[in-house]
N, C-alpha and C positions, 0 to 999 in steps of 0.2 A: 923806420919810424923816426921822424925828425925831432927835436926838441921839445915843438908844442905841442905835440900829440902826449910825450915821455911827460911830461909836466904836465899836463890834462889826466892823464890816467895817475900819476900819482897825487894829484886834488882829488879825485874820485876816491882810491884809496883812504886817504887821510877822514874824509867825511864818510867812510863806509866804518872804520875804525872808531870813528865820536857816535855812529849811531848802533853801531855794536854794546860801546860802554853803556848808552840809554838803553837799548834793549835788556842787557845783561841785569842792571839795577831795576829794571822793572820785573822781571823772572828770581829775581832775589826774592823783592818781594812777595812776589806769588806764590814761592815756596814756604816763605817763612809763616805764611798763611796757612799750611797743609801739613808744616812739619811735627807738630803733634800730635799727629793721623797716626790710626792704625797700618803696616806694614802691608796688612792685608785688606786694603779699601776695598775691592774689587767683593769681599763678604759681607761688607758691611752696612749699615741705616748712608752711608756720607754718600757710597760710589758712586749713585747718577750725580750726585751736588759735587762732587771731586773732581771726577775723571771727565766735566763736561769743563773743566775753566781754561783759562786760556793760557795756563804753563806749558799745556804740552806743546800747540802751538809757539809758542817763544822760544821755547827749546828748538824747537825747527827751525825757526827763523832765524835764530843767532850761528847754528851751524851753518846757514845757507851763505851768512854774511863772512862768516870766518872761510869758507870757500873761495866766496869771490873772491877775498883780499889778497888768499892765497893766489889763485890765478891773474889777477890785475898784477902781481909780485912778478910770476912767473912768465907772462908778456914782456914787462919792464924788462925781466934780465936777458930773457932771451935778444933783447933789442940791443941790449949795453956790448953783445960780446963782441 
């Protein structure tokens, strides 16, 4: 991997990293919207209005991204040695 490849994937990384931090503050929020909730949603009047919103998703998402960066990391080094 030559240079601009090595520096194209770590711009990738870097923009994968800022849109981690916006995802993560968006799933902040969404919890802090639920955090009041019964332990036990799944018995409760909330569970379809709960467990339909889009935390669980974001949660998905941000591990998906915390993956790739890991793996765009682990291209990079392997390229460095």
């Amino acid at each position: 991997m030559n240079e601009v490849r090595r520096a194209g994937l770590e711009q990738i990384a870097s923009m994968i990293e800022m849109t981690t931090g916006q995802l993560t503050s968006l799933l902040d929020a969404e919890r802090n919207d639920v955090q009041d909730m019964p332990d036990n949603i799944e018995e409760s009047d909330f569970a379809e209005r709960v467990l339909t919103r889009p935390m669980f998703e974001l949660a998905s998402a941000r591990i998906m991204l915390l993956e790739a960066i890991e793996h765009i990391s682990a291209a990079i080094a392997k390229e460095e040695k």
